[in-house]
C-alpha positions in Angstrom: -100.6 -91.3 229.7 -99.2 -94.7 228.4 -100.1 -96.4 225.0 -99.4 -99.1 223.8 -99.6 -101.0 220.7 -100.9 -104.5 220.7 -99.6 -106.0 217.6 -97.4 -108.5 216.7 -93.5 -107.5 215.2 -94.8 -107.4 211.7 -97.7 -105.5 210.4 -98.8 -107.8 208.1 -99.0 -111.3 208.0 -101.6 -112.9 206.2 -100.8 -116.2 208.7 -101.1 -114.6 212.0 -104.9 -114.7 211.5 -105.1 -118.5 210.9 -103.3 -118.9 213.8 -105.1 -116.8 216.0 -106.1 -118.5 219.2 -108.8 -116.9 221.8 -106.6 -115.8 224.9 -109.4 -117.8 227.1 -106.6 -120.5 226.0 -103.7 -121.2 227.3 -102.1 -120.9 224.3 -104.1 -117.8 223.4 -103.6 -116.4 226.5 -99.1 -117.1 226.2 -99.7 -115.7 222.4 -101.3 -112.5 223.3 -98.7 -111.6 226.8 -95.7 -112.5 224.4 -96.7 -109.9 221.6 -94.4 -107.1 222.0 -95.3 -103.6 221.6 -94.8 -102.3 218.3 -92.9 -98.9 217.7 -94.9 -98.2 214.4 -92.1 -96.4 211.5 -93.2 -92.7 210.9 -96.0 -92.4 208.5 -93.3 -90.9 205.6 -91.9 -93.8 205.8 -92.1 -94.9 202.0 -91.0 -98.8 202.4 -94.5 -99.0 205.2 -96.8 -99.8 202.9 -101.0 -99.2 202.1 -101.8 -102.6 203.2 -99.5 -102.4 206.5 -100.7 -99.2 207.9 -104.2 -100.3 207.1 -103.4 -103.0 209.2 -101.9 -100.9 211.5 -105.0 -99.0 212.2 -107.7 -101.5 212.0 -105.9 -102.7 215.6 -104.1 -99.1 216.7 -103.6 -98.6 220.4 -104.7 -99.3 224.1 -104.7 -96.2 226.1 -104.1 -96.1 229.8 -107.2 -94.6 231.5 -107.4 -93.5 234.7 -109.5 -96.0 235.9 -107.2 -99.0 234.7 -104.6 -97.4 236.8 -107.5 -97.4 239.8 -107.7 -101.1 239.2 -104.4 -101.9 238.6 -103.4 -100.3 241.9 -106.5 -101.9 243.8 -105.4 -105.2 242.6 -101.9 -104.9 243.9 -103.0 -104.1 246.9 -105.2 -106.8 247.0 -102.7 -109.4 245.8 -100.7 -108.3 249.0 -103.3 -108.9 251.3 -103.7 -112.3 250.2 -100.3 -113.7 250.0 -100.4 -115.0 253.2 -104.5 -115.9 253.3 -104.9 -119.6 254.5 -108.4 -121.7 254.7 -111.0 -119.0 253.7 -111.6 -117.6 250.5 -109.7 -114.4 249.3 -110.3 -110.8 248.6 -111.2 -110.2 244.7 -111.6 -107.5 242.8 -115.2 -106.9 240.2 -114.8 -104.6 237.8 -118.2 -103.2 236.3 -119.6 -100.8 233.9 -121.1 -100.4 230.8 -120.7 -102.0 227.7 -117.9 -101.0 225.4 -115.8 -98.9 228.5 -113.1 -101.3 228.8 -113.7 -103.8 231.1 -112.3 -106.6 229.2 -109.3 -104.7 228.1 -108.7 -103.7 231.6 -108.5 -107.6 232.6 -106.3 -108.3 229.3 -103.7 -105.6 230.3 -103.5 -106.0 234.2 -103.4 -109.9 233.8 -100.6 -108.9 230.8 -98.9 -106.3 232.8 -98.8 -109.1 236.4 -97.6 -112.1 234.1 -94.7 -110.0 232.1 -93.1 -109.1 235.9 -93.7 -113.1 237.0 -91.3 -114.0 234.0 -88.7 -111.4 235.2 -89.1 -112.4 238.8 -88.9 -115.7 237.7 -86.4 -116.0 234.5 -86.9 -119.3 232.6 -89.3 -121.2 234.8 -92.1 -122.6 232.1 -93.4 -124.7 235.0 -95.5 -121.9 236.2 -98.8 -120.2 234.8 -99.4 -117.0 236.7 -102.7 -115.9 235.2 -105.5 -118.0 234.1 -108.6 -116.1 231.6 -111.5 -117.0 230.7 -115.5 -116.2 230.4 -119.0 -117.5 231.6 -120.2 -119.1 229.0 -123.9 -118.4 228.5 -126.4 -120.1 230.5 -123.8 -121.7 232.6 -123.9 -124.1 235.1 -121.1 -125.6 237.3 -120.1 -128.3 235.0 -119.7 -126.2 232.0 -117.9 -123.2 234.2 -115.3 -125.3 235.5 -115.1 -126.7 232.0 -114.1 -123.7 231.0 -110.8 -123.9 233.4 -109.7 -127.1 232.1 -110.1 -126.1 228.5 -107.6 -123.3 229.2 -105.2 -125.7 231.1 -105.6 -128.2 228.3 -107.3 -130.9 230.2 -108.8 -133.9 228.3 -112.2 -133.8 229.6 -113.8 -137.7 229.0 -117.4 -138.0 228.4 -117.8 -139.5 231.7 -115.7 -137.2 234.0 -118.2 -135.3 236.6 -118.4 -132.0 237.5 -116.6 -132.5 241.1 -113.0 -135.0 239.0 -113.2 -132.2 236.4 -112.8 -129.6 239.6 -110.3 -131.4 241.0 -108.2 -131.7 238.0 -108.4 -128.1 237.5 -107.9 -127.3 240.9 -104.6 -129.3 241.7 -103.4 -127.9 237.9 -103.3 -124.6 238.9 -102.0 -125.5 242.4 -98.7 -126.8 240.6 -98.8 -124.6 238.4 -98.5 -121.7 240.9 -101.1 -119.7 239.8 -101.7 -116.0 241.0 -104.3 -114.6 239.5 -107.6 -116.0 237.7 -109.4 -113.5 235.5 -113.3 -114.0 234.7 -115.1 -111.9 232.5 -118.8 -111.9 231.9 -119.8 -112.5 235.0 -123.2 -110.3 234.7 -124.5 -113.8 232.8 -124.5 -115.6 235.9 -128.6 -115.3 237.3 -128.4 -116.2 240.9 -131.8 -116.5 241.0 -132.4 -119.6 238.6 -131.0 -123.0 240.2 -128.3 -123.4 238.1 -127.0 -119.8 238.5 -127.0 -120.1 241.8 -125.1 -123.4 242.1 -122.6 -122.0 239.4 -121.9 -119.0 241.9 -121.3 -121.3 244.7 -118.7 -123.4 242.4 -117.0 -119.8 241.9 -117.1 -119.1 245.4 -115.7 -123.1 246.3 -113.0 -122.7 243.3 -111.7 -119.4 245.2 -111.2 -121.5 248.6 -109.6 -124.0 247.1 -107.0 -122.0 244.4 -104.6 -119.9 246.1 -105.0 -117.2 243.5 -106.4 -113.4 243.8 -109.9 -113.6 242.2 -111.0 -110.8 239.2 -114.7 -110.7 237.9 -115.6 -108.2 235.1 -119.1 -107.9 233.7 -121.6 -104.9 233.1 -123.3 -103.4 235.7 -122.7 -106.1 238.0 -124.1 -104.3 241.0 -127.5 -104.2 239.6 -127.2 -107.5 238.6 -128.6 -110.7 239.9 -125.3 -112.0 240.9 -125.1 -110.0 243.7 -129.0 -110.3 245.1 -130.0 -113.1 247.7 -127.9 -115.0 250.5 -125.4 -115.8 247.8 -125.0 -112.2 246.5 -124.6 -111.0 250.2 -121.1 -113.2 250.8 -119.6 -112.1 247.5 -120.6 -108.6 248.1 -119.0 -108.9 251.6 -115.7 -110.3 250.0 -115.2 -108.7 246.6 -114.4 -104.7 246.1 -116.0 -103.4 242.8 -114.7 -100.6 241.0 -117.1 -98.7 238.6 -115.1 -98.4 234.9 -117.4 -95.9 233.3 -117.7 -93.5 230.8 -115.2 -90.6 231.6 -116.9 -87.0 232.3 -116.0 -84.4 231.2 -118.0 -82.0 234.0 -115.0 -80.3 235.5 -111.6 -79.0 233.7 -109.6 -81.6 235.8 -111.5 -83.9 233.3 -111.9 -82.2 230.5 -107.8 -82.2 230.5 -107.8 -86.0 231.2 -110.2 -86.4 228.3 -107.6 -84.2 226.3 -105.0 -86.0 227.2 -106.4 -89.5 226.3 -107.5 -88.3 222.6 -103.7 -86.3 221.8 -102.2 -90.0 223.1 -104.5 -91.3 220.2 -103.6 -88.7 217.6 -100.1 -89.1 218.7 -99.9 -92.7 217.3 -102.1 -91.6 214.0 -99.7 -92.8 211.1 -101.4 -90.7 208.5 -99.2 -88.4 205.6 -100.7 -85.3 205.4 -103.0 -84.9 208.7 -102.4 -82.3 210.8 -101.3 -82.4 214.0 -103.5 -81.3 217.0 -107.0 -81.5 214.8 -108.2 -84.0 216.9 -107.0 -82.5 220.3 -108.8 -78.9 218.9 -111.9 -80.7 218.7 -112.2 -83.1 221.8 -115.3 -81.4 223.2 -116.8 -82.9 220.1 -115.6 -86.3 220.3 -116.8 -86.4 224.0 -119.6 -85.4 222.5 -120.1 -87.9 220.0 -119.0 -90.6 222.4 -120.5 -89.9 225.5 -116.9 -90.6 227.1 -116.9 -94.3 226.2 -113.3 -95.6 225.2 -114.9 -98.3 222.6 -116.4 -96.2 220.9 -114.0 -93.0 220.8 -111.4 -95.8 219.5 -113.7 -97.0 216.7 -114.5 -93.3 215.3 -110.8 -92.4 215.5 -109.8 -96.1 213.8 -113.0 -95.7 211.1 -111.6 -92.7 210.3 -108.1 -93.1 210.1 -108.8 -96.2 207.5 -111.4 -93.6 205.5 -108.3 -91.4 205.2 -106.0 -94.4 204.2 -108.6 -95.6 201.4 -110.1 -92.2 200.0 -105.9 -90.7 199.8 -106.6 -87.8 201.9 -104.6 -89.4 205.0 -106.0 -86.6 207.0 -108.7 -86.3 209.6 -110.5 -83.6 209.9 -114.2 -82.8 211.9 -115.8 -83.1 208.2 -114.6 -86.5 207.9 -115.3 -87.5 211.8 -119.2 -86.1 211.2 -119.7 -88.8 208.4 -118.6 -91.8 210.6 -121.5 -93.4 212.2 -120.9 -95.4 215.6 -122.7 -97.9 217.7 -126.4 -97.5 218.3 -126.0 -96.6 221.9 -123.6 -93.5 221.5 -125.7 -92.3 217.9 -128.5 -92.5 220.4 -127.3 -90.8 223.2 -125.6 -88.1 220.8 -128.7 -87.3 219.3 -130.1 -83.5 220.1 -133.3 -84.0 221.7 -136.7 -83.6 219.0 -138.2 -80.7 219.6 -142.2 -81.5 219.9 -143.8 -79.5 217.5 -147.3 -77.9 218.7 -150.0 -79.4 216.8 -152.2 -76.7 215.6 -155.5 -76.3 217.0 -158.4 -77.2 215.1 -161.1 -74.9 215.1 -165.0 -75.3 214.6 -166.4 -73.5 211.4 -169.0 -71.6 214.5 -166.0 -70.3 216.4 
């Protein structure tokens, strides 16, 4: 399993949050593949300091799951076949699931992972932009979806621009600019069935004939969503491969060991004093448990936790301190033991 640390060379910088941008910007997007992975100090280290490894925790690590490496592979392959694709739309890729496994991660580190190897195909070019991200905004229509691409490239959009110049712009931007792969999350908000969901899927659909670029979609559950229903669902079905990221199971011992694996990666990066190693490993069936198999919320009991140890001075986690963190609604629901249904007693006539 790989981790990997998102975070910038310092652990603390009260600046780097006022200069945040939102990677569905180009300069976002530049700022978030340049942060290098951090090689956190050892936790005995006495010059790291409280603040630093709070820090440190609140944004911890991205794990590799096994069905990141599925799509990572899928889209390789992909990217292959359409190298040479002339005149017709290409083969994409939709990833769906639901909420909180990963999806958006997933696009984050594969369109990371494909830009990184552009720059080392391609040393010192900075006329190219490999990988373009962004979301459907809510209640889109074409206009405001194709909007969305020119905000990223930085295009001055004038009050009386239409939706086709705006296209255009966009489209011969990222023509020059050579780009590869275009990454769209959220697509589940797209309702094919109102008028202007239906004409924003056909301005996906026309923006993938005319950008020679592999096309991603992520959104949840997008098979049972209306985006894939009517005439319009039916050719995006017919050219798009979707790969289910779910929770992971934990039904066989092949994946009980993956799930194993995953939580002693986590544990492994833990930069707490006085915890003890393999407590969290001992008690996987429990965090599976607790989580269902859902990476968001398996990394927000272990992060809650680890910053509970941090601030209470115990610096250790234990299944004690794990039962007192309370998740999202969804997995507290779904880890609840079923209620028992009490019989009501009978009632019984005073002549009986």
């Amino acid at each position: 399993m790989v981790t990997d640390v998102p975070a910038d060379s310092t652990l603390h910088d009260g600046a780097r949050a006022a200069a945040y941008t939102p990677p569905t910007t180009r300069d976002g997007w530049q700022q978030f593949v340049a942060t290098p992975p951090l090689q956190p100090p050892p936790a005995a280290d006495e010059d790291w300091s409280l603040e630093e490894r709070l820090d440190y925790h609140s944004r911890f690590v991205v794990l590799t799951t096994p069905a990141m490496e599925r799509i990572s592979l899928s889209l390789r392959r992909l990217m292959l076949l359409n190298r040479r694709q002339q005149g017709t739309a290409r083969r994409g890729l939709i990833v769906s699931g639901p909420p909180t496994t990963g999806k958006t991660t997933t696009l984050l580190e594969v369109g990371r992972t494909f830009e990184l190897a552009e720059q080392r195909r391609h040393p010192g070019r900075t006329d190219r932009l490999p990988v373009v991200f962004l979301a459907v905004p809510p209640a889109s229509t074409p206009k405001m979806l194709v909007s969305e691409f020119a905000r990223f490239l930085g295009i001055p959009i004038a009050a009386r621009m239409n939706q086709a110049q705006i296209t255009d712009a966009v489209c011969h931007l990222l023509c020059l600019l050579e780009t590869k792969l275009v990454l769209v999350d959220d697509v589940h908000l797209l309702d094919t069935r109102t008028r202007s969901g239906a004409e924003t899927s056909d301005q996906m659909k026309h923006l993938g004939e005319r950008i020679p670029a592999t096309f991603v979609y992520a959104g949840v559950d997008v098979e049972a969503s209306p985006l894939l229903t009517g005439p319009r669902g039916a050719q995006l079905a017919g050219r798009f491969t979707l790969i289910r990221n779910t929770a992971l199971p934990c039904a066989t011992e092949e994946q009980r060991e993956i799930w194993r694996a995953l939580v002693t990666d986590m544990e492994q990066a833990l930069r707490l004093r006085h915890h003890t190693p393999q407590t969290l490993a001992r008690h996987a069936d429990y965090l599976h448990q607790r989580t269902g198999g859902v990476m968001g919320s398996l990394s927000h009991l272990i992060r809650e936790a680890a910053l509970t140890a941090l601030l209470d001075g115990s610096e250790k986690i234990n299944k004690k301190l794990l039962a007192g963190i309370q998740l999202d609604i969804r997995a507290e629901q779904q880890a609840r033991p079923p209620r028992k249904r009490i019989p009501r007693p009978r009632s019984h006539n005073a002549g009986s």
